[in-house]
N, C-alpha and C positions, 0 to 999 in steps of 0.2 A: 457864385456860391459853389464850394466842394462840397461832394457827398461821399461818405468815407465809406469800407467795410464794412463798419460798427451800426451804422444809420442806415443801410439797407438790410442788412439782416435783422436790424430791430422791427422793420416791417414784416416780415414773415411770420406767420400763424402759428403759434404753437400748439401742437394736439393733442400734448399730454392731458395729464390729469394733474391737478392740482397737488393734492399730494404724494406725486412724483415724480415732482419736480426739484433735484439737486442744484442745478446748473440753470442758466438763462439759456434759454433757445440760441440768440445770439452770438453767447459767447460760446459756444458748440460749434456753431458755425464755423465763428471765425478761426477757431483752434482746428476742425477738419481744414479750413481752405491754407492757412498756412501751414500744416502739415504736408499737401500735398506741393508745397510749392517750393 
């Protein structure tokens, strides 16, 4: 079994607030990590 990008940053906590929330935690994530890559 692979574990991608997507499914480990869907583990991570989100601290916002409800509503303000634009974006999924996740896909935050993943748009920082491949940016930097």
């Amino acid at each position: 079994m692979k574990i991608g990008i997507i499914d480990i940053c869907k583990q991570i906590e989100d601290p916002r607030m409800d509503r303000k929330k634009l974006h999924k935690m996740e896909t935050i994530i993943y748009v920082s990590i491949a940016a930097v890559i």
